[in-house]
C-alpha positions in Angstrom: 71.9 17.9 228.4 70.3 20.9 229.2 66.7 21.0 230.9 64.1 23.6 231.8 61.2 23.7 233.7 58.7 24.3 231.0 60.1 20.5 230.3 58.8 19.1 233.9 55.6 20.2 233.9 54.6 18.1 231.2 55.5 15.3 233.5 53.8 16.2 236.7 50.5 13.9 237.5 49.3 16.6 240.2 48.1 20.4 240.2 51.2 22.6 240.1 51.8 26.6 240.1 55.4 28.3 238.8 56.9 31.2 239.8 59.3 32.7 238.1 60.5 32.5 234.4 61.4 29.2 232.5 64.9 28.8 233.9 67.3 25.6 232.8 69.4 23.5 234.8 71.2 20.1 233.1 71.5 18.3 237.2 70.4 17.8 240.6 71.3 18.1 244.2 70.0 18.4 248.1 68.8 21.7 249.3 72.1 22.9 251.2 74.8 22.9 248.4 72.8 23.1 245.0 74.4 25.3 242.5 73.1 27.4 239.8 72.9 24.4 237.1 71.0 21.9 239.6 67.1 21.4 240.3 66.7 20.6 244.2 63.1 19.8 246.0 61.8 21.2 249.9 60.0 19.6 252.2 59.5 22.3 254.7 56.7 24.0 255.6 55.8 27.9 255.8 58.7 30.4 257.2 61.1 27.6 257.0 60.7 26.8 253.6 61.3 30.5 252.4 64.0 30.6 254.4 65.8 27.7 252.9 64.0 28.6 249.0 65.3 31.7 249.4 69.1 30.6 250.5 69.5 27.7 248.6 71.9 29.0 244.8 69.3 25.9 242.9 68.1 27.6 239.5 64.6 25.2 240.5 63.3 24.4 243.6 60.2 22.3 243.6 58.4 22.9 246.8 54.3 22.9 249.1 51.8 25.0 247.4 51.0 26.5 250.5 54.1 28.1 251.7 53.7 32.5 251.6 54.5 33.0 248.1 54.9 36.7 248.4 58.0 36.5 250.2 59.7 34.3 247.8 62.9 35.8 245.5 61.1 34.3 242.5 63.3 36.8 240.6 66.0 34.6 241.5 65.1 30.9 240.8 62.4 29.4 239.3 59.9 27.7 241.9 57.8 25.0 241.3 54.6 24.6 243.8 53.1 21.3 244.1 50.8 19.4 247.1 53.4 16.5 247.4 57.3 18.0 246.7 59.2 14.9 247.4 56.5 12.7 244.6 57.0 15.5 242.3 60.7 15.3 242.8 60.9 11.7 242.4 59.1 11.8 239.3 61.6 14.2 237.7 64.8 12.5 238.7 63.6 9.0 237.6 62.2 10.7 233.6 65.5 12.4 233.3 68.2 10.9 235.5 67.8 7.7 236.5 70.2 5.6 234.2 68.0 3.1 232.1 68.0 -0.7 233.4 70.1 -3.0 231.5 68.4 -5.9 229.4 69.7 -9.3 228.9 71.1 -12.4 230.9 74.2 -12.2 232.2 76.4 -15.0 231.0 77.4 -16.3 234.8 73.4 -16.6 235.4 71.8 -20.0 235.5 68.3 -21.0 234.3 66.9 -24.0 235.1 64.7 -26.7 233.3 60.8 -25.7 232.6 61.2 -22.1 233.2 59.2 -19.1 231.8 61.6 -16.1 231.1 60.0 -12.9 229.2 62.5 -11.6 227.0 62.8 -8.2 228.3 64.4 -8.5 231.6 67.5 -8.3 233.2 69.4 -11.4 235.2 72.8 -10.2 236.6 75.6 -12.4 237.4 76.1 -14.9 239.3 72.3 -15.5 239.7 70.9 -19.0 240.1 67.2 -19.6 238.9 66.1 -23.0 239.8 63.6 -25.4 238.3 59.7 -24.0 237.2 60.5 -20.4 237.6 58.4 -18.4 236.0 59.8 -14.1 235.4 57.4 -11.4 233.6 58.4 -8.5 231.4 60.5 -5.8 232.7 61.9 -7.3 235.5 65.2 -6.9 236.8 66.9 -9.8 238.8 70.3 -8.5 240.3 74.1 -10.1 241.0 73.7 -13.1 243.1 70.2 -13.2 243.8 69.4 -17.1 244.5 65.6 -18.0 243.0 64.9 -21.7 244.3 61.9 -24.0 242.0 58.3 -23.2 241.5 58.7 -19.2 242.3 56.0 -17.1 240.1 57.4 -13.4 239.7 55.4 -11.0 238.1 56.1 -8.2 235.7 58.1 -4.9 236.7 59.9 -6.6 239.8 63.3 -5.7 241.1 65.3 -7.9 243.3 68.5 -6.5 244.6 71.7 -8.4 245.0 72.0 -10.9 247.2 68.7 -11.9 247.7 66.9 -15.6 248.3 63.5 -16.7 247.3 61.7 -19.5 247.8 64.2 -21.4 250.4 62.4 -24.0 252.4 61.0 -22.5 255.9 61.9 -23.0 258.8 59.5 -25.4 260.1 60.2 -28.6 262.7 58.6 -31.3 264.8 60.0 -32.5 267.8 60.0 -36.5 267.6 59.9 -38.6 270.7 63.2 -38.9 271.2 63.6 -35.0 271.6 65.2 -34.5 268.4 63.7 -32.7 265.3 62.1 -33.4 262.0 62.1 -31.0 259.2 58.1 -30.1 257.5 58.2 -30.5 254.3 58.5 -26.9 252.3 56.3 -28.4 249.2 54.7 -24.8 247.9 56.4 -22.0 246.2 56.6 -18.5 246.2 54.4 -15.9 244.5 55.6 -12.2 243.7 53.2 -10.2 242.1 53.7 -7.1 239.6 55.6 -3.6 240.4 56.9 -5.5 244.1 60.4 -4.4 245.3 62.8 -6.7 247.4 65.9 -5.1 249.0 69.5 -6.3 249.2 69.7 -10.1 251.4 66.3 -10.2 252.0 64.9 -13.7 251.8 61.2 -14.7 251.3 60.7 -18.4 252.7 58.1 -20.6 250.0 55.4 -21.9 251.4 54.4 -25.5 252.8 51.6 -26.3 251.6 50.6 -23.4 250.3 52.5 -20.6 248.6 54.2 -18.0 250.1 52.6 -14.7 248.6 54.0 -11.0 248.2 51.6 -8.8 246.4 51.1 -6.3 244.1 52.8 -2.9 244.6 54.6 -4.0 248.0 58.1 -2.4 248.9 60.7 -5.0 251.0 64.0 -3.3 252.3 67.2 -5.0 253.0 67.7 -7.6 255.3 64.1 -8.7 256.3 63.4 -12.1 256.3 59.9 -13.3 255.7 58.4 -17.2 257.0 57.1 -19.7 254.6 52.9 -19.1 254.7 53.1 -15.7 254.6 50.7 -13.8 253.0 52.0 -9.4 252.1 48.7 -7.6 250.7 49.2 -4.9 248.1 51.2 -1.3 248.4 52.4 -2.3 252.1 56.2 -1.0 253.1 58.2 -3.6 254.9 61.6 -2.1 256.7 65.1 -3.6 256.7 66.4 -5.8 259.7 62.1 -7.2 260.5 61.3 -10.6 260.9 58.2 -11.7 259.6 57.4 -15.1 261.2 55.4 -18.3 259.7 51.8 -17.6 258.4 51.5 -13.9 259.4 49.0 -11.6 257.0 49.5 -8.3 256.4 46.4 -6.0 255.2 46.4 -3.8 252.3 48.9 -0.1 253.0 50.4 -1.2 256.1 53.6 0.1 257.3 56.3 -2.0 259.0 58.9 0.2 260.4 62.4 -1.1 260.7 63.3 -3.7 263.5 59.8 -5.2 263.9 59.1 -9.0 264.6 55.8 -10.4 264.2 55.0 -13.8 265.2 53.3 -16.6 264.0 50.3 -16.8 262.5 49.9 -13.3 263.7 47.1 -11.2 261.6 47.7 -7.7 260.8 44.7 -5.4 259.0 45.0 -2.7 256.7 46.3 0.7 256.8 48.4 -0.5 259.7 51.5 1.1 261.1 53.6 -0.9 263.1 56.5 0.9 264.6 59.9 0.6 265.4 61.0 -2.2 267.1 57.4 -3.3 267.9 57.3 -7.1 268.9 53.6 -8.2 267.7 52.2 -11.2 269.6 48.3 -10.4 268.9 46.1 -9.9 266.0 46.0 -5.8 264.6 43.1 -4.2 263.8 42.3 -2.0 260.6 44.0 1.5 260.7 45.3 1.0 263.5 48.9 1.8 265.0 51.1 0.1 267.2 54.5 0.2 268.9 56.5 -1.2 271.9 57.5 -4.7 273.3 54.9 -6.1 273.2 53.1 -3.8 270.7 49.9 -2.0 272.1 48.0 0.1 270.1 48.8 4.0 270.2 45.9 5.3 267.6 43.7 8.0 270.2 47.8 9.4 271.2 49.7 11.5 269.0 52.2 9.9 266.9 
């Protein structure tokens, strides 16, 4: 299928400015080896990106308004200026190349008693939903993702393969005689709408309360989160962090890859948290931290 530019703008949410002629292209590919069919994006800035607009044999580059247009071959290729390349990108490849989710239940899947299943979704094999589960419309639920009872998932949620929600946490008592005795894990787990969860990640259910991941948030691969906790809306957690018991994390915060944040722990919003950071104390709003343990780096440069 053949494309052309005059096609993406009527997809674009933000100002935009063209140069050069409606051109087509039917595929995509990186900067350095685009051909003369594919549509590629640049995230560099000023001399740079000419250089690289100007090299590159893409028939549509989508690129920063602000780079020097004059000294552009717009004769060339066709270039579409935007304030945010990489969104603008993003937006094209997922209208006109991202292959469309499967629908249904997979037969291997299992779905236990009193659960609430919208109809359009998709469950992939091997997956095991437990007892009081309840999933919304247009979510997808990949291969051998494990959902234990009472776990509320909202609509537009994607869970990659492999992961577990709502196992009991991790929490013990040491009795008198030194050894230990397991807490009872009596909550669930709440996912709200539009939240992603990477590949053999696990989300712990709550105690006495439920485990919440809200609206909007993106989890990577591999990050475990502790039964209590509480992820606020639009935050980014990266793969291979531990998120301990109780911990709340504000509205837009970043956690870069590698971080551990202990108990109870209270992070604000519009936090960044960087990599490898070991948090022992409480974060402020807007704040941004790093090292072992993390201290706060917000009057340095990033």
């Amino acid at each position: 299928m053949k494309l052309s530019t005059e096609t993406i703008i009527k997809i674009l949410e933000e100002p935009y400015q063209i140069l050069g002629k409606n051109r087509a292209f039917k595929n995509y590919a990186p900067i350095s080896n685009a051909s003369k069919d594919d549509i590629t994006f640049c995230v560099e800035k000023g001399l740079v990106a000419v250089e690289e607009i100007n090299k590159t044999k893409a028939s549509v580059v989508v690129g920063y308004i602000n780079i020097p247009q004059n000294l552009l071959h717009a004769d060339e290729k066709t270039v579409i200026l935007v304030e945010n390349p990489r969104l603008a990108y993003i937006r094209i490849l997922k209208r006109f190349f991202e292959p469309r989710s499967p629908r249904g239940v997979h037969p291997t899947a299992i779905i236990g008693r009193d659960c609430l299943v919208d109809e359009d979704i998709f469950i992939g094999p091997n997956v095991v939903v437990g007892d009081n589960v309840t999933i919304g419309k247009g979510t997808e639920i990949h291969a051998n993702v494990y959902i234990h009872r009472d776990v509320k998932i909202g609509r537009n949620v994607i869970l990659k393969p492999g992961c577990v929600i709502g196992s009991a946490g991790f929490g013990f008592e040491k009795t008198l005689d030194r050894s230990y005795l397991h807490f009872p894990q009596l909550a669930g787990v709440v996912i709200e709408d539009d939240v992603y969860i990477g590949a053999n990640t696990c989300v712990d259910r709550g105690t006495l309360s439920d485990t919440r991941i809200q609206r909007g948030t993106k989890i990577d691969n591999l990050v475990h989160i502790a039964h209590n906790v509480n992820i606020g809306p639009n935050c980014v957690v990266i793969c291979q962090t531990c998120v301990a018991g109780s911990v709340t994390i504000g509205e837009g915060s970043w956690i870069a890859p590698g971080v551990t944040i202990r108990d109870g722990v209270k992070i604000g919003k519009n936090v960044l948290v960087g990599m490898g950071a070991v948090v022992t104390k409480d974060v402020p709003d807007d704040d941004k931290v790093i090292g072992v343990p993390a201290k706060s780096i917000t009057s340095q440069p990033f």
